[in-house]
Chimera marker file (.cmm) of the C-alpha trace (Angstrom):
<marker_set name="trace">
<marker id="1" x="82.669" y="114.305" z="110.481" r="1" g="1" b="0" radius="0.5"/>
<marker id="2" x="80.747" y="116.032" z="113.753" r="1" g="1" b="0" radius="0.5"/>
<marker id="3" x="82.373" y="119.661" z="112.980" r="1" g="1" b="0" radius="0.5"/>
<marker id="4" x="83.703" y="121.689" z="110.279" r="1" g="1" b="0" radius="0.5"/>
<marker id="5" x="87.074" y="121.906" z="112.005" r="1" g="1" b="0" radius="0.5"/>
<marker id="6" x="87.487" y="118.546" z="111.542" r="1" g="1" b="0" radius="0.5"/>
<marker id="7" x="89.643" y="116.313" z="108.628" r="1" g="1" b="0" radius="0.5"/>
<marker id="8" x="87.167" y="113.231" z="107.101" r="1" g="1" b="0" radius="0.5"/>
<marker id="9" x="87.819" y="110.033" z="108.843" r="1" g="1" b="0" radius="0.5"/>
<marker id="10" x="89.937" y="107.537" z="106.134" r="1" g="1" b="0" radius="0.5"/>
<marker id="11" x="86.303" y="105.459" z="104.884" r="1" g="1" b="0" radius="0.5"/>
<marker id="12" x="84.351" y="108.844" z="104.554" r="1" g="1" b="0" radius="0.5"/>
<marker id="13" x="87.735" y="109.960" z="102.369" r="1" g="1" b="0" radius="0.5"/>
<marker id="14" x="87.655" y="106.919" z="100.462" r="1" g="1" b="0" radius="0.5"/>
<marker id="15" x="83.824" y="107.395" z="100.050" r="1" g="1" b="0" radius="0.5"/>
<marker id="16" x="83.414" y="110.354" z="98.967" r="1" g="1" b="0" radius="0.5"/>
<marker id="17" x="86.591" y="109.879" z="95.952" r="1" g="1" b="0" radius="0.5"/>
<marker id="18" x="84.818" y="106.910" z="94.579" r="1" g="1" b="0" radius="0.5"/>
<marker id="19" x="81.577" y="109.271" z="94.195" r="1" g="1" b="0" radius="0.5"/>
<marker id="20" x="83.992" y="111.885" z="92.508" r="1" g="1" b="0" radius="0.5"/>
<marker id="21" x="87.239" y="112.427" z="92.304" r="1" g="1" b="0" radius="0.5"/>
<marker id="22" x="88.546" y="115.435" z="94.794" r="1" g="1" b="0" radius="0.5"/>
<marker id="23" x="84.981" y="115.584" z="96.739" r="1" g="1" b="0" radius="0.5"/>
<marker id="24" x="87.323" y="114.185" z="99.475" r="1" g="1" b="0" radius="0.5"/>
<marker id="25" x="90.112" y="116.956" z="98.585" r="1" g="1" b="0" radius="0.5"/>
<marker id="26" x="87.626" y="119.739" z="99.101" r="1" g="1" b="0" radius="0.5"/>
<marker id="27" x="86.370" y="118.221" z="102.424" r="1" g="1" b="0" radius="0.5"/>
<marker id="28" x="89.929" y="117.687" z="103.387" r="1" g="1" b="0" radius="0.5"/>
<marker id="29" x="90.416" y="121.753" z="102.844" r="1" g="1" b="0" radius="0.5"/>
<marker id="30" x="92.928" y="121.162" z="99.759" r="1" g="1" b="0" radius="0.5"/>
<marker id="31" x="90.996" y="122.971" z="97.828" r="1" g="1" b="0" radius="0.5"/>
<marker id="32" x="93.075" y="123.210" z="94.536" r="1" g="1" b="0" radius="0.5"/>
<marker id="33" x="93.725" y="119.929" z="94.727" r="1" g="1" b="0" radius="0.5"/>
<marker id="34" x="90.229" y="119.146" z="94.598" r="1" g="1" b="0" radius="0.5"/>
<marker id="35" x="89.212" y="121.566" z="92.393" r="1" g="1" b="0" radius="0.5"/>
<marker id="36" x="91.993" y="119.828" z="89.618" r="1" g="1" b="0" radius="0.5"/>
<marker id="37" x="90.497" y="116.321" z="90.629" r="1" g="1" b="0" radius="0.5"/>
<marker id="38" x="86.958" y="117.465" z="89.492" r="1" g="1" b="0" radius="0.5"/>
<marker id="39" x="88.291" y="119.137" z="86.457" r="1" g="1" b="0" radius="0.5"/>
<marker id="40" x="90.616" y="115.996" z="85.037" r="1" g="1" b="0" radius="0.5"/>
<marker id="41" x="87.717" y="113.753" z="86.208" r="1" g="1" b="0" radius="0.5"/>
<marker id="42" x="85.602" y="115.772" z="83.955" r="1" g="1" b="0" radius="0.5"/>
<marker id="43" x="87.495" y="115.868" z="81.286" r="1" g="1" b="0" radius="0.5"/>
<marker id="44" x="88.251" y="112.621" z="80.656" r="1" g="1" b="0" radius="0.5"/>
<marker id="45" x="84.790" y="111.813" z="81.258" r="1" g="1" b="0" radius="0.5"/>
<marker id="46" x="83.401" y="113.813" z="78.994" r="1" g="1" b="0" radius="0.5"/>
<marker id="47" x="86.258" y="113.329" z="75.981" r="1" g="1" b="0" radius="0.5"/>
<marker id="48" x="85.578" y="109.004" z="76.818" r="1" g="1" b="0" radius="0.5"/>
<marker id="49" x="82.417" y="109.108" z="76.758" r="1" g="1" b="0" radius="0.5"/>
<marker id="50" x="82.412" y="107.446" z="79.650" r="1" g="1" b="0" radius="0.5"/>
<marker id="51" x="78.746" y="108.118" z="81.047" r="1" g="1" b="0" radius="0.5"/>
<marker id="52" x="77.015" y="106.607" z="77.725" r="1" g="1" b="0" radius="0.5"/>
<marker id="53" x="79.739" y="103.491" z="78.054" r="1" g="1" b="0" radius="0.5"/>
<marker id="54" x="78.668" y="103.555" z="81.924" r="1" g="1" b="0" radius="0.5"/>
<marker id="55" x="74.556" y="103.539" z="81.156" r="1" g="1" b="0" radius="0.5"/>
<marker id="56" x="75.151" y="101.281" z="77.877" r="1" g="1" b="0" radius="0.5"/>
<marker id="57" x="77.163" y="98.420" z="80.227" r="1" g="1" b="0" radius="0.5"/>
<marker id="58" x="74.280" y="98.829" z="82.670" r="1" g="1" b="0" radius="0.5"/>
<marker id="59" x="71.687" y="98.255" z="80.637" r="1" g="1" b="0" radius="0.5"/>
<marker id="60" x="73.547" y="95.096" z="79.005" r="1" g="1" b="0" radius="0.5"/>
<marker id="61" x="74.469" y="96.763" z="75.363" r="1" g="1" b="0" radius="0.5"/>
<marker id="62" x="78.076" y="95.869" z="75.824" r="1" g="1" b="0" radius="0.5"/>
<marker id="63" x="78.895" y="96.229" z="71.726" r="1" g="1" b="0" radius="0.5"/>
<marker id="64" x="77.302" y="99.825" z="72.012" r="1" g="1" b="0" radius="0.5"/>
<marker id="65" x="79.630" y="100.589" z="75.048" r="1" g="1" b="0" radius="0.5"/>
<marker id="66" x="82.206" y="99.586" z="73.176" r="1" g="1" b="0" radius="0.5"/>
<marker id="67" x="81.169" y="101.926" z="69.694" r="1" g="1" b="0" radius="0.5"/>
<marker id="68" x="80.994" y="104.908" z="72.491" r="1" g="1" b="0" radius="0.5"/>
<marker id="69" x="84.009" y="105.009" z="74.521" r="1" g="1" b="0" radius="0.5"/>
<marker id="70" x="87.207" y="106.749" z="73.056" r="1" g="1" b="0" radius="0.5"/>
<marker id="71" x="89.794" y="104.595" z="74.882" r="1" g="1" b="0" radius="0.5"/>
<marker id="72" x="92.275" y="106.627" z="73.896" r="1" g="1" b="0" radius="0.5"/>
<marker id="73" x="90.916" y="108.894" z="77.156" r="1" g="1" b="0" radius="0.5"/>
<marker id="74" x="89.250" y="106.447" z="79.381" r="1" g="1" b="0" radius="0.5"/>
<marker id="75" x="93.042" y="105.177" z="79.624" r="1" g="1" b="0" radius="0.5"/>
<marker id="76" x="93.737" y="107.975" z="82.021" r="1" g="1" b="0" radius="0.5"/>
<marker id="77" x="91.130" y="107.393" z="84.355" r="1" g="1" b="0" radius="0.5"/>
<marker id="78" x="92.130" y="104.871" z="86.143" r="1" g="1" b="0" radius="0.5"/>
<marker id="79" x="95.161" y="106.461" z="87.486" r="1" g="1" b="0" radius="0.5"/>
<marker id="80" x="93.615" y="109.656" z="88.199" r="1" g="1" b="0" radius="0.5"/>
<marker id="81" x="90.821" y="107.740" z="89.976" r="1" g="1" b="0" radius="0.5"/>
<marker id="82" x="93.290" y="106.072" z="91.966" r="1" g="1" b="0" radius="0.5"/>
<marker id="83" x="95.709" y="108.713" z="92.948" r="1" g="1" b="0" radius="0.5"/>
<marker id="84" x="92.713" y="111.001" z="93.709" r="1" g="1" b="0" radius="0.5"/>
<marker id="85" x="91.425" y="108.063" z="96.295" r="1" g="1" b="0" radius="0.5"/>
<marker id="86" x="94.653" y="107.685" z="97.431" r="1" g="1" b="0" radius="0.5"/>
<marker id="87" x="95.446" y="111.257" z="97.814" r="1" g="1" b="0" radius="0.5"/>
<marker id="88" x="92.003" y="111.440" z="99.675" r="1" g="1" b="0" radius="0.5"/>
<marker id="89" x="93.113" y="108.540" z="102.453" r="1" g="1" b="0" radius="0.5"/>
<marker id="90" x="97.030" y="109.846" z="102.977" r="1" g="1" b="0" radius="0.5"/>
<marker id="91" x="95.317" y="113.384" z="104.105" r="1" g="1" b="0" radius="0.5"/>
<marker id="92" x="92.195" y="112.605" z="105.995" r="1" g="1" b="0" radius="0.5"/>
<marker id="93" x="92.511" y="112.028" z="109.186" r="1" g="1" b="0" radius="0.5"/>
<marker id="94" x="94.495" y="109.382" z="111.663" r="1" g="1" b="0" radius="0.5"/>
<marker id="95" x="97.962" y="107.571" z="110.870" r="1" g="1" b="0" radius="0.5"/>
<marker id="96" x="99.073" y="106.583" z="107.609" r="1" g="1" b="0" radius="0.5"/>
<marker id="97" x="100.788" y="103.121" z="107.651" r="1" g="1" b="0" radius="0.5"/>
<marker id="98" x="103.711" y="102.648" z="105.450" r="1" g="1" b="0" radius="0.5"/>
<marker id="99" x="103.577" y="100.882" z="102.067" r="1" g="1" b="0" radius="0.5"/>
<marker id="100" x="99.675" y="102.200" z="102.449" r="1" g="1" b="0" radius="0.5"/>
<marker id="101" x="100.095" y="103.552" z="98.947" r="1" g="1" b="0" radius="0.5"/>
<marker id="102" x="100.586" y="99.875" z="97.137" r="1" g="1" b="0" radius="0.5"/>
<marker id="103" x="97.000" y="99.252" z="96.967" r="1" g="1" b="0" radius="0.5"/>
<marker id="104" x="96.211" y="101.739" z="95.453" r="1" g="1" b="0" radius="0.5"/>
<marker id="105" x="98.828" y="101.637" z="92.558" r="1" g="1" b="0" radius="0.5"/>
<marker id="106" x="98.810" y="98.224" z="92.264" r="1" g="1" b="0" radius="0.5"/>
<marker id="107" x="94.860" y="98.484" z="91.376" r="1" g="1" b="0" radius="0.5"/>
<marker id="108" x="95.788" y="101.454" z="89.345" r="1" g="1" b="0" radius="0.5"/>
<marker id="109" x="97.459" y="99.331" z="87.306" r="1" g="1" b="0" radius="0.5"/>
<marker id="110" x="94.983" y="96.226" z="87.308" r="1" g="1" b="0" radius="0.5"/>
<marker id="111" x="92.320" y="98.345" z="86.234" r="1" g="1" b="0" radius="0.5"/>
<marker id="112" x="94.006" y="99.952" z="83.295" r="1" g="1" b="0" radius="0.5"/>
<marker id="113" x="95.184" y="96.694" z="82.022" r="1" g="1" b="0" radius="0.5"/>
<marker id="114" x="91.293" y="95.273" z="82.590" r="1" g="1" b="0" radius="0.5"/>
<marker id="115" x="90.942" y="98.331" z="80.041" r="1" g="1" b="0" radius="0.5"/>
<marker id="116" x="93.150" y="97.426" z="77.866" r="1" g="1" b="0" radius="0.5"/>
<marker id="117" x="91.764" y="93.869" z="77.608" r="1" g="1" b="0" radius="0.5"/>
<marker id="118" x="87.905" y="93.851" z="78.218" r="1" g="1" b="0" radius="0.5"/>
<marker id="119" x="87.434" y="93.138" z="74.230" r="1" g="1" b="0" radius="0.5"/>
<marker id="120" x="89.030" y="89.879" z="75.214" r="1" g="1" b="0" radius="0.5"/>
<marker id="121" x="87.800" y="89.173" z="78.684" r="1" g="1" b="0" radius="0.5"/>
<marker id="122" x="84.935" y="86.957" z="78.841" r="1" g="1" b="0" radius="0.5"/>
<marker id="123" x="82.647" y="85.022" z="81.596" r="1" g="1" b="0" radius="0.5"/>
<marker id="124" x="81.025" y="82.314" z="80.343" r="1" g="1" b="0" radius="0.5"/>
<marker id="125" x="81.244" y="83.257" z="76.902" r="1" g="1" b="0" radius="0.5"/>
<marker id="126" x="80.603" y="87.103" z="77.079" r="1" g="1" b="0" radius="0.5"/>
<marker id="127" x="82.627" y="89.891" z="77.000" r="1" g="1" b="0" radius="0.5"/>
<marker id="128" x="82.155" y="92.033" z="79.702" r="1" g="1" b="0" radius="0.5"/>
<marker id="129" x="82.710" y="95.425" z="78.202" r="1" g="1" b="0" radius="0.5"/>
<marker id="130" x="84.488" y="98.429" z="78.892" r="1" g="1" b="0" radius="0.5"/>
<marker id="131" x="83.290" y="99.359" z="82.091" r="1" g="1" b="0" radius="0.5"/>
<marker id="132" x="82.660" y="95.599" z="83.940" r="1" g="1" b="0" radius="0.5"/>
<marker id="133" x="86.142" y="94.237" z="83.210" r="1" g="1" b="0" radius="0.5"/>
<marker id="134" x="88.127" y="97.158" z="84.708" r="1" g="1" b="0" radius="0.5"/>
<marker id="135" x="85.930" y="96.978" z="87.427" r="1" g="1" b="0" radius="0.5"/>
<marker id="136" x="86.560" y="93.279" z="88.222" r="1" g="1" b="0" radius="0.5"/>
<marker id="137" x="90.280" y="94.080" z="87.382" r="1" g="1" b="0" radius="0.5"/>
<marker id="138" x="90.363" y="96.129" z="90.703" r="1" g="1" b="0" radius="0.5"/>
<marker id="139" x="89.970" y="93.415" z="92.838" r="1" g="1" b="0" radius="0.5"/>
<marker id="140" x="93.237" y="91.445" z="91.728" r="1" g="1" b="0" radius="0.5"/>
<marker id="141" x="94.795" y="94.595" z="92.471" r="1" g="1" b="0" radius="0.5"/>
<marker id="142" x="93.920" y="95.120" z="95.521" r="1" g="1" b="0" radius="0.5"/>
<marker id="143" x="94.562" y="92.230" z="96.585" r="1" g="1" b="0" radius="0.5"/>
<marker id="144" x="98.032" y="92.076" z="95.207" r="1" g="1" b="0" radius="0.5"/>
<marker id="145" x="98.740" y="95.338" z="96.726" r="1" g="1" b="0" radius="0.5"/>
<marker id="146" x="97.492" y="94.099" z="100.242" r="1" g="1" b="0" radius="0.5"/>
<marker id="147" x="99.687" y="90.929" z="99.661" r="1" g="1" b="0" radius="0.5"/>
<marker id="148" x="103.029" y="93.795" z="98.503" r="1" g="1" b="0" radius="0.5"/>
<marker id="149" x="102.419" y="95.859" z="101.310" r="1" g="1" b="0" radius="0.5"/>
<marker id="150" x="102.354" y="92.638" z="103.646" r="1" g="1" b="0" radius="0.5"/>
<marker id="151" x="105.289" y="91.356" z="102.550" r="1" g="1" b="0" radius="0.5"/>
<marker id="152" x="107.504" y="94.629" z="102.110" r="1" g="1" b="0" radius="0.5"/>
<marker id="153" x="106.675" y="95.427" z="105.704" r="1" g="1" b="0" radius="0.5"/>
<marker id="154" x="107.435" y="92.121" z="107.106" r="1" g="1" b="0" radius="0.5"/>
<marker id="155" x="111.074" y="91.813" z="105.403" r="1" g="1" b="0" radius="0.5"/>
<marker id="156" x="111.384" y="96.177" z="106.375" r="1" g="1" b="0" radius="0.5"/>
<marker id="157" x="111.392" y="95.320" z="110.112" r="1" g="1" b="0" radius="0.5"/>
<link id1="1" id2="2" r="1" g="1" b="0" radius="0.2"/>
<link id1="2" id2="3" r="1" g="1" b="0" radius="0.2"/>
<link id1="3" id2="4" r="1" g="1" b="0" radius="0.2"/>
<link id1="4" id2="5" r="1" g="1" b="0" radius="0.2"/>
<link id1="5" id2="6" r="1" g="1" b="0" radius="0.2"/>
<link id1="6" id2="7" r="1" g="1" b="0" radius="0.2"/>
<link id1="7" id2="8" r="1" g="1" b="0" radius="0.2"/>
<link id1="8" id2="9" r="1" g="1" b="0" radius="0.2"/>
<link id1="9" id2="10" r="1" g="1" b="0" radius="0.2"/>
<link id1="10" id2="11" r="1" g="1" b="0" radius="0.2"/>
<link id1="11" id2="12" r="1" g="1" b="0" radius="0.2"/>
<link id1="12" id2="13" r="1" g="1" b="0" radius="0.2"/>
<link id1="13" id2="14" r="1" g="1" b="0" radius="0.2"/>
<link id1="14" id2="15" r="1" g="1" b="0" radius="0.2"/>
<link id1="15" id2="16" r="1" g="1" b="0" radius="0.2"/>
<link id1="16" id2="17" r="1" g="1" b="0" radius="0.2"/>
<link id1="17" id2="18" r="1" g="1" b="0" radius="0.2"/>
<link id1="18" id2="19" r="1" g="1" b="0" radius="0.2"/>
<link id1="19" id2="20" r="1" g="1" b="0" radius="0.2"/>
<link id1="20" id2="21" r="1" g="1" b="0" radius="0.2"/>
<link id1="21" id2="22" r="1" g="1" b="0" radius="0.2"/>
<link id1="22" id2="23" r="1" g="1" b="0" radius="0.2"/>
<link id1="23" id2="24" r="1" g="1" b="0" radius="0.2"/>
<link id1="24" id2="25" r="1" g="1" b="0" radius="0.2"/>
<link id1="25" id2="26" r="1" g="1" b="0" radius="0.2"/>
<link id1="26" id2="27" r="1" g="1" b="0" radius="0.2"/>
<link id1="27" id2="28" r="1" g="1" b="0" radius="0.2"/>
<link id1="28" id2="29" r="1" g="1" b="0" radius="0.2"/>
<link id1="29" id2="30" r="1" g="1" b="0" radius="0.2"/>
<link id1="30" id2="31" r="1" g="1" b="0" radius="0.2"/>
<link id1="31" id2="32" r="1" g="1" b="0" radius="0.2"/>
<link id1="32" id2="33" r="1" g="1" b="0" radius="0.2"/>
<link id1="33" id2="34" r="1" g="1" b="0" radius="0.2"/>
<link id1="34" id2="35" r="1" g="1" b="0" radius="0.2"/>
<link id1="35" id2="36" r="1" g="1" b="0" radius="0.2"/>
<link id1="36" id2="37" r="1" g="1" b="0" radius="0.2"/>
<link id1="37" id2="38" r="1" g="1" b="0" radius="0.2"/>
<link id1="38" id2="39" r="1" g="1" b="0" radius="0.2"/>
<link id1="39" id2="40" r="1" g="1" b="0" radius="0.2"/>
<link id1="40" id2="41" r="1" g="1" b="0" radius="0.2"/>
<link id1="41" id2="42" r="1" g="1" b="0" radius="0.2"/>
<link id1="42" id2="43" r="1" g="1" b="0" radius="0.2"/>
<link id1="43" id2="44" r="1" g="1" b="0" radius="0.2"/>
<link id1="44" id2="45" r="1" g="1" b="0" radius="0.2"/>
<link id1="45" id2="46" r="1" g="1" b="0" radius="0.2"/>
<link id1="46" id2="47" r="1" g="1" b="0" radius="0.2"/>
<link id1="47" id2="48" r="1" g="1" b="0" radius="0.2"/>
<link id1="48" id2="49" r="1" g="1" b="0" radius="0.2"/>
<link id1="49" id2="50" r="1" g="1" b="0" radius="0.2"/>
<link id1="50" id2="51" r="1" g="1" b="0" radius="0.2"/>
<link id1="51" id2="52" r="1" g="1" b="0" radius="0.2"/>
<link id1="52" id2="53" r="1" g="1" b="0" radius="0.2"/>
<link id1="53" id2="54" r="1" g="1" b="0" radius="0.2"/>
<link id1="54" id2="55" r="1" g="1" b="0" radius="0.2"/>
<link id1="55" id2="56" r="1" g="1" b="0" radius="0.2"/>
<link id1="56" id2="57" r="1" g="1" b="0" radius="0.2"/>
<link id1="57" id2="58" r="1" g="1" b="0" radius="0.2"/>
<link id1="58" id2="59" r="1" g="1" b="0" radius="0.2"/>
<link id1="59" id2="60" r="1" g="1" b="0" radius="0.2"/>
<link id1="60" id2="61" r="1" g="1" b="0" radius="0.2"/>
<link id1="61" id2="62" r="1" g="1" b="0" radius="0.2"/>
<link id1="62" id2="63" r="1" g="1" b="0" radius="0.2"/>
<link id1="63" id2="64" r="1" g="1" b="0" radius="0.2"/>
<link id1="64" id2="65" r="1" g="1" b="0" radius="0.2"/>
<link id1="65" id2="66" r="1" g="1" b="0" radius="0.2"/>
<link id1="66" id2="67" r="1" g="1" b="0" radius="0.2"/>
<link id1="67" id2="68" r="1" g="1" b="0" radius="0.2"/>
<link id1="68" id2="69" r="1" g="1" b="0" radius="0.2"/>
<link id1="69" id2="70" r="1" g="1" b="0" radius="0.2"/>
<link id1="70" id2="71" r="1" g="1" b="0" radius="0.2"/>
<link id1="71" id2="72" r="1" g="1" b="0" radius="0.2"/>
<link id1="72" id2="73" r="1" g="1" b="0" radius="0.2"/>
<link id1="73" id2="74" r="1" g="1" b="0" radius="0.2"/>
<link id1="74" id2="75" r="1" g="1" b="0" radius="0.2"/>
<link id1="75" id2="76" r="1" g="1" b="0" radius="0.2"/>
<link id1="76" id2="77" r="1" g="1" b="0" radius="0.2"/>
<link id1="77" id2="78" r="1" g="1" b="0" radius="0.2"/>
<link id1="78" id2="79" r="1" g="1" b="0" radius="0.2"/>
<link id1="79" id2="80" r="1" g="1" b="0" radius="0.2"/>
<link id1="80" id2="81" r="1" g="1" b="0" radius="0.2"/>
<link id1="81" id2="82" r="1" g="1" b="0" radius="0.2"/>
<link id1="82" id2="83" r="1" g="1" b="0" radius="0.2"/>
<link id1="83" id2="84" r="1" g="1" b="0" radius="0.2"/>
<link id1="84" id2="85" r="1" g="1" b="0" radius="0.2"/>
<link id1="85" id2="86" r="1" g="1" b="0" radius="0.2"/>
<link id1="86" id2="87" r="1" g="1" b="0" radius="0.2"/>
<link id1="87" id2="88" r="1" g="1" b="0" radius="0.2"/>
<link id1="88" id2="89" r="1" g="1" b="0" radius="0.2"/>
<link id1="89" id2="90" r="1" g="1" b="0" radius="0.2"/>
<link id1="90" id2="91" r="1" g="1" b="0" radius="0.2"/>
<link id1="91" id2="92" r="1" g="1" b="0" radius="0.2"/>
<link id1="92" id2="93" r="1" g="1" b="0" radius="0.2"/>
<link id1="93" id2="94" r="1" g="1" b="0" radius="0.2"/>
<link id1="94" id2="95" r="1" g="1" b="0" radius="0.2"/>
<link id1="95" id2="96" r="1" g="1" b="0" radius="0.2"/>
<link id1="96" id2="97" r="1" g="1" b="0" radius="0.2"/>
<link id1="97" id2="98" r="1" g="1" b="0" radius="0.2"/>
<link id1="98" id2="99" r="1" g="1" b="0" radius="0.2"/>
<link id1="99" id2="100" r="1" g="1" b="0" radius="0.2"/>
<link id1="100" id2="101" r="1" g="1" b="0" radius="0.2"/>
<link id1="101" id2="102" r="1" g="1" b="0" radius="0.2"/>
<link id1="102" id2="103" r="1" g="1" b="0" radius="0.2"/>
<link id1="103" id2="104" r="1" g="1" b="0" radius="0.2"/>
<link id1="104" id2="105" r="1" g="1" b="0" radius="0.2"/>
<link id1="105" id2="106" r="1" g="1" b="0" radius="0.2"/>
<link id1="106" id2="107" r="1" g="1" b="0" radius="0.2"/>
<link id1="107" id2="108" r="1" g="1" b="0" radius="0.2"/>
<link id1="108" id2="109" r="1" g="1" b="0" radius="0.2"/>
<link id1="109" id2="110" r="1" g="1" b="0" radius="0.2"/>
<link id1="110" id2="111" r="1" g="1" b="0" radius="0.2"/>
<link id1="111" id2="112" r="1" g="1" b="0" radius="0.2"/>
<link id1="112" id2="113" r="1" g="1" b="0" radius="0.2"/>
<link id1="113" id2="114" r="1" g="1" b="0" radius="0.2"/>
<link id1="114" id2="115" r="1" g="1" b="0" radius="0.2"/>
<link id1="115" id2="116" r="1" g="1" b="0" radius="0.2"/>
<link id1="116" id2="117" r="1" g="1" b="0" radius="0.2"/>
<link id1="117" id2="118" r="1" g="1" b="0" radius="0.2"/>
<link id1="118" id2="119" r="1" g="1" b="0" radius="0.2"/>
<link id1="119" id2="120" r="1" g="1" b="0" radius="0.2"/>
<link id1="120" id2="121" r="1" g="1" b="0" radius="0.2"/>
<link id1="121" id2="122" r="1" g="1" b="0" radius="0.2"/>
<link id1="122" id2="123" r="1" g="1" b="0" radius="0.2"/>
<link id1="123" id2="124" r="1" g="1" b="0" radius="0.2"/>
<link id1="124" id2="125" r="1" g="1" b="0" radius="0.2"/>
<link id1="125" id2="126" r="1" g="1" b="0" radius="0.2"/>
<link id1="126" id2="127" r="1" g="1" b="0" radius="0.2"/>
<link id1="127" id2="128" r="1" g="1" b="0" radius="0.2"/>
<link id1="128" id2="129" r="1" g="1" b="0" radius="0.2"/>
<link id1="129" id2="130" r="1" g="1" b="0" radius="0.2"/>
<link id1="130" id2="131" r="1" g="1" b="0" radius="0.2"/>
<link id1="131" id2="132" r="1" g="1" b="0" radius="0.2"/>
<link id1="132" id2="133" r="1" g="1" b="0" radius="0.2"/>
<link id1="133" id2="134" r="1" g="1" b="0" radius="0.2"/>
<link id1="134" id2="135" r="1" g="1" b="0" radius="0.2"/>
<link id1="135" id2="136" r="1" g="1" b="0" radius="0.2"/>
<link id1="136" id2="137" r="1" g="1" b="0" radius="0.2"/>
<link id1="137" id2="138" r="1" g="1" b="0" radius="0.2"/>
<link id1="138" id2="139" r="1" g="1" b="0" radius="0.2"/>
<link id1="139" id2="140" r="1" g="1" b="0" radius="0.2"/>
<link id1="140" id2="141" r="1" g="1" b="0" radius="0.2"/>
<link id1="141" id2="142" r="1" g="1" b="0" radius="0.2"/>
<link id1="142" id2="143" r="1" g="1" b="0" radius="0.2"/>
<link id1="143" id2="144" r="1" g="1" b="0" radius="0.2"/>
<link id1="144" id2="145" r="1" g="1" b="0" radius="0.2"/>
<link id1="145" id2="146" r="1" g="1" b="0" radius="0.2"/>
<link id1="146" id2="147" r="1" g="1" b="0" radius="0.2"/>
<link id1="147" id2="148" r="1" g="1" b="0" radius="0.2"/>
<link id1="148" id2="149" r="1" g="1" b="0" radius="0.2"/>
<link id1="149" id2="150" r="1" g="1" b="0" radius="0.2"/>
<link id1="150" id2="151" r="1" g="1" b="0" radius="0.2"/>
<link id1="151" id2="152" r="1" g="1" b="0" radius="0.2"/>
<link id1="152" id2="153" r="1" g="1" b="0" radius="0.2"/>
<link id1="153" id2="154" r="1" g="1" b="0" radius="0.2"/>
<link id1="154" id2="155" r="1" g="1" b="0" radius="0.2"/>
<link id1="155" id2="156" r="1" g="1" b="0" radius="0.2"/>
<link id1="156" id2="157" r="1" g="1" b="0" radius="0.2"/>
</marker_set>
C-alpha cells in the first residue's frame, strides 16, 4: 500500500486476515466490519481455547490439545475465518472475478469437517489433532473450489 488513500492490494488483504480476522477490514476502511471480525475472532478464541490447543499441537502434545479445546466453539471458526478472508479479498482493491467466492466456502467447509474428524485422522499412525487436521483439510478445499469455480465459469460462458 504506498498511501493511506489507497485500498490493500488482494495478497496484502488475504495476508493480513490470516494474521487476524478484520485486520484487512480496518485497512480496507470498513471499520465495523473489522471491528466485529476481531471481536467474533476473539471470542471464539478465547471460549475454544484455541491458543493452548494451538501451542499444545505445536509442541507435539496432541492428547492435551485435544483435553483443551471446547469444540463446541472452535466449530465456528472456520467459517468466520473464511468469510472474514473472503470479505477481505472481494473489497481490496482490483477486479473481482466471478465464482471468486467458491474457494473460499468450499475450504470453509473442508476445514470444519477436518474439525469434526481430526480424532480419526491419522498419518502414519498418529492423529494429528485439533489444529493440524483442519489445517491440512484446507487444502482439499481449495482445491475443490479452484476446480468449482473452473468449471462453473467454463459451462457460464
Amino acid at each position: 500500500m504506498t498511501g493511506s488513500s489507497q485500498m490493500t492490494s488482494k495478497t496484502e488483504a488475504i495476508l493480513w486476515s490470516i494474521a487476524l480476522p478484520g485486520f484487512a477490514q480496518i485497512l480496507n476502511k470498513k471499520f465495523l466490519k473489522g471491528i466485529v471480525f476481531i471481536f467474533l475472532e476473539f471470542l471464539i478464541n478465547v471460549n475454544s481455547h484455541f491458543n493452548s490447543a494451538i501451542m499444545a499441537s505445536f509442541l507435539g502434545e496432541i492428547d492435551r490439545a485435544f483435553q483443551v479445546v471446547n469444540f463446541q466453539w472452535l466449530m465456528f471458526y472456520p467459517c468466520v475465518y473464511m468469510f472474514a478472508m473472503w470479505d477481505a479479498f472481494k473489497d481490496a482493491e482490483g477486479e473481482v472475478a466471478k465464482f471468486s467466492f467458491l474457494p473460499f466456502v468450499c475450504s470453509a467447509y473442508s476445514v470444519t469437517v477436518g474439525l469434526m474428524y481430526s480424532p480419526l485422522i491419522k498419518i502414519k499412525g498418529v492423529v494429528l489433532g485439533p489444529i493440524w487436521a483442519p489445517m491440512l483439510a484446507l487444502l482439499p478445499g481449495l482445491f475443490i473450489g479452484f476446480v468449482i469455480m473452473t468449471v462453473v465459469k467454463i459451462f457460464s460462458r
